[in-house]
C-alpha positions as CSV (number, residue, x, y, z in Angstrom):
1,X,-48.9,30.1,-34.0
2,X,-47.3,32.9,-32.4
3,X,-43.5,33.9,-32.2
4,X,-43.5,32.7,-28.6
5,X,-45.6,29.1,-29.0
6,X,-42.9,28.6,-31.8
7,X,-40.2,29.1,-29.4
8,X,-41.8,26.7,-26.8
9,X,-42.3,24.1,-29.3
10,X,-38.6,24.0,-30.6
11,X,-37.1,24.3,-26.6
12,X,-39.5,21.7,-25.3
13,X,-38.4,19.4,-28.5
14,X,-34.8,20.1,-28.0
15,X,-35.6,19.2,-24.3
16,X,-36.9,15.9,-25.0
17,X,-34.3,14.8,-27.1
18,X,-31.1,15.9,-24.9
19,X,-33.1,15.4,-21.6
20,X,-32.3,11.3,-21.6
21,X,-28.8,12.1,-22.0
22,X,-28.3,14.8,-19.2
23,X,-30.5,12.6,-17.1
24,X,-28.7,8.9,-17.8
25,X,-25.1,11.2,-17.1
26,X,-26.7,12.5,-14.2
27,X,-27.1,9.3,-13.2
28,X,-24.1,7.7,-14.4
29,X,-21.8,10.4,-12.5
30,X,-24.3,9.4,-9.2
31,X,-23.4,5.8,-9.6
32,X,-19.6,6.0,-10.3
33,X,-19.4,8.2,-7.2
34,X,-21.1,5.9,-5.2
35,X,-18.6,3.1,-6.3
36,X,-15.4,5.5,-5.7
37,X,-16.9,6.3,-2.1
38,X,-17.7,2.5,-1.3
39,X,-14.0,2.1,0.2
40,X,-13.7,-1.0,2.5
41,X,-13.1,0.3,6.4
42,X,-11.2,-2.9,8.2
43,X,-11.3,-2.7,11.8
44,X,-8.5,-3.1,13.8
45,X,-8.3,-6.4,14.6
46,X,-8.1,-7.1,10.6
47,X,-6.1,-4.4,10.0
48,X,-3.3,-6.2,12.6
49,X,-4.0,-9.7,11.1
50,X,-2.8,-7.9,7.9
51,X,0.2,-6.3,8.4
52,X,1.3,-8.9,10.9
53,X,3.9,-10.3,8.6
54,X,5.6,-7.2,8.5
55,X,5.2,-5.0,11.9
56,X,8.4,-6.2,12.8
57,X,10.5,-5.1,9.8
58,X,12.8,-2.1,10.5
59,X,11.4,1.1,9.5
60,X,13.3,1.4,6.4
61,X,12.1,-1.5,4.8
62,X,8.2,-1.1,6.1
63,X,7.9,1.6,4.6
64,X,9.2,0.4,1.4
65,X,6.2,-2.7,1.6
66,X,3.5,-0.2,3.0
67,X,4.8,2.0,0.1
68,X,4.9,-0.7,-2.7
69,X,1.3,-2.4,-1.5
70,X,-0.1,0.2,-3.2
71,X,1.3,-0.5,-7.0
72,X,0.7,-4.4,-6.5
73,X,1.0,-4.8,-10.6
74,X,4.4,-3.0,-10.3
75,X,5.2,-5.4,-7.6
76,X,4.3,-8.2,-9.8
77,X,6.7,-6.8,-12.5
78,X,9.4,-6.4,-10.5
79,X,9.8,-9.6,-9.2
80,X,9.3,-11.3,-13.1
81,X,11.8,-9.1,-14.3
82,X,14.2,-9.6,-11.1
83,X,13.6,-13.7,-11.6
84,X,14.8,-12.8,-15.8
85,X,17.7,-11.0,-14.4
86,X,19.6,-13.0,-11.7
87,X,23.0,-12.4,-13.3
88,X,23.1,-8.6,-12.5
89,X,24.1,-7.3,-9.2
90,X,25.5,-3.8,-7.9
91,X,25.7,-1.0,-9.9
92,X,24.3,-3.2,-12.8
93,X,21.4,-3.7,-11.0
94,X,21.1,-0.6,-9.6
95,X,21.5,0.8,-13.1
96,X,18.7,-1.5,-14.9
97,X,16.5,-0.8,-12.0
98,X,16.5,2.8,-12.5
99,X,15.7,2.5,-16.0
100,X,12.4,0.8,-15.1
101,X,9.0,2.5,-14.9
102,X,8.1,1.5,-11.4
103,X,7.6,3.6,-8.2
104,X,10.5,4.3,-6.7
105,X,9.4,2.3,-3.4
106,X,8.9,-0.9,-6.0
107,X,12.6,-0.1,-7.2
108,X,14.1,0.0,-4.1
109,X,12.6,-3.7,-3.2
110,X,14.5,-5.3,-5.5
111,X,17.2,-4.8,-3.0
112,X,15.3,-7.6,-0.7
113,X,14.2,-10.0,-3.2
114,X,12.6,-12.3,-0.5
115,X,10.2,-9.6,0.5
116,X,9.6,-8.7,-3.0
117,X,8.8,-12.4,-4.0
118,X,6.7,-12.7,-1.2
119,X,4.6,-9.5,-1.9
120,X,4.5,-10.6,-5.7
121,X,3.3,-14.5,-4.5
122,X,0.9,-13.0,-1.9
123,X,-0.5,-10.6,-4.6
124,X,-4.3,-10.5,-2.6
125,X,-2.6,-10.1,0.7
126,X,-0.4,-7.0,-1.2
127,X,-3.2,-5.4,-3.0
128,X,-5.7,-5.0,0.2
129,X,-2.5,-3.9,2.2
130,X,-2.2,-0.8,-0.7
131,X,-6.1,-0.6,-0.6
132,X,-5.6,-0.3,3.4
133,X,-2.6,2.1,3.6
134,X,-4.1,4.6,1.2
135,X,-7.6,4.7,3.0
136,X,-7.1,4.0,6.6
137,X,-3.5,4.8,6.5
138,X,-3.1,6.4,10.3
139,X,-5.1,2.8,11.1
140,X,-2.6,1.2,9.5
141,X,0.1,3.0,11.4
142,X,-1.8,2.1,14.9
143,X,-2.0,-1.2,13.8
144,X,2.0,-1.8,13.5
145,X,2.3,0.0,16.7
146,X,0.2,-2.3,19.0
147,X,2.1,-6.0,17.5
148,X,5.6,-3.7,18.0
149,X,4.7,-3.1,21.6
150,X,3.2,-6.1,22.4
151,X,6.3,-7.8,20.4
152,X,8.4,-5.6,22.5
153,X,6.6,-6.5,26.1
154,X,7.5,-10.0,25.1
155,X,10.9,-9.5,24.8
156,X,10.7,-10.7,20.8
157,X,11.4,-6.9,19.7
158,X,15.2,-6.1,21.3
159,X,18.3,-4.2,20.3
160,X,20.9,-6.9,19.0
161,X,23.6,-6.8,16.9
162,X,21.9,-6.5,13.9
163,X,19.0,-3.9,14.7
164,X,18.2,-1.3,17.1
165,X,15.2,-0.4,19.0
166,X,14.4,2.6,20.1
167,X,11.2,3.9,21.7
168,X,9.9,7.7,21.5
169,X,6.7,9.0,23.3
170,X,4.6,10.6,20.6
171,X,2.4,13.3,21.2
172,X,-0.3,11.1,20.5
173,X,0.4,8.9,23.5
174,X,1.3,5.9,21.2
175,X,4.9,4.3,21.3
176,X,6.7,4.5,18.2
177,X,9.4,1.5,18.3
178,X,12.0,2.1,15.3
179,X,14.3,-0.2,13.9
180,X,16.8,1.3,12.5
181,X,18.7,-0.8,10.3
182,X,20.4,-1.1,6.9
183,X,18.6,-3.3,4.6
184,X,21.1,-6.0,4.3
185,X,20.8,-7.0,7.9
186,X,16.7,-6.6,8.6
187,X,14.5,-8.6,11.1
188,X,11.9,-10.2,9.8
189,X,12.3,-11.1,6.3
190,X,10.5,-14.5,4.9
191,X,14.3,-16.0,5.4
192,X,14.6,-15.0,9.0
193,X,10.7,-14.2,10.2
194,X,11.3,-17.0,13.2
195,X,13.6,-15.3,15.5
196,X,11.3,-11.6,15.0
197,X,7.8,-13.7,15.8
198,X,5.3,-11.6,17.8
């Protein structure tokens, strides 16, 4: 055997035995990109059935739930440990809060504990919202837009004394209707969701 058929043998040997591996983690990296990329699209219609319970909310506090949706274990958490902690309120609460691991959105919902309890109860509904807002998030966006302006050409979405509305022409051509509001006095909320109905 020559120098060179010596050299094929031991390449085409070490082929065969490393060959399964680059070819199975060739096909493994294939297959987990194919999961990663298999993202649910909702259309419209379900993207509005979804955030209907909250369109309404001032803009303050949506963005807290759109926020939030997408750490729906955090969520979970946060309403356990609120439940364990009933006694503390102000800048006790504000101060145990911040010492917890959570997103800073998930934080700031323990200041509405009827949203939070709902978003920890509703845990499918709050983990497809997340799933939704980081994939389709200017979907999303439309979404809240059309049940705000249809809301609003039903006279259910109003300035009163406890929110303002205000509409802005985007460049987009879509209304944006903002509530401005502080979070102690929000429209909307599982306590008061009658009186904001679409």
């Amino acid at each position: 055997m020559t120098i060179l058929q010596k050299l094929m043998a031991v390449f085409l040997s070490s082929w065969l035995l490393f060959a399964p591996g680059v070819i199975y983690a060739a096909q493994s990296d294939q297959s987990a990109g194919q999961s990663a990329t298999q993202v649910v699209k909702h259309t419209p219609e379900e993207l509005q059935q979804m955030v209907a319970p909250i369109a309404l909310y001032p803009d303050d506090l949506l963005s807290l739930v759109l926020m939030g949706s997408s750490y729906p274990l955090e969520v979970v958490q946060a309403d356990r440990w609120l439940s364990q902690n009933k006694g503390l309120t102000g800048d006790q609460l504000k101060a145990a809060v911040d010492n917890q691991g959570w997103d800073a959105s998930v934080k700031s919902l323990v200041a509405t504990p009827d949203v939070l309890t709902m978003m920890s109860s509703k845990l499918d509904w709050t983990q497809k919202l997340g799933d939704a807002v980081l994939a389709q998030q200017p979907d999303v966006m439309d979404a809240i837009q059309r049940l705000r302006a249809r809301a609003q050409g039903n006279d259910k979405l109003k300035t009163t004394p406890q929110q303002v509305v205000a509409v802005t022409q985007q460049s987009n051509g879509h209304k944006v209707i903002r509530s401005p509001d502080t979070l102690g006095t929000r429209c909307g909320t599982a306590a008061n969701a009658a009186p904001c109905s679409i």
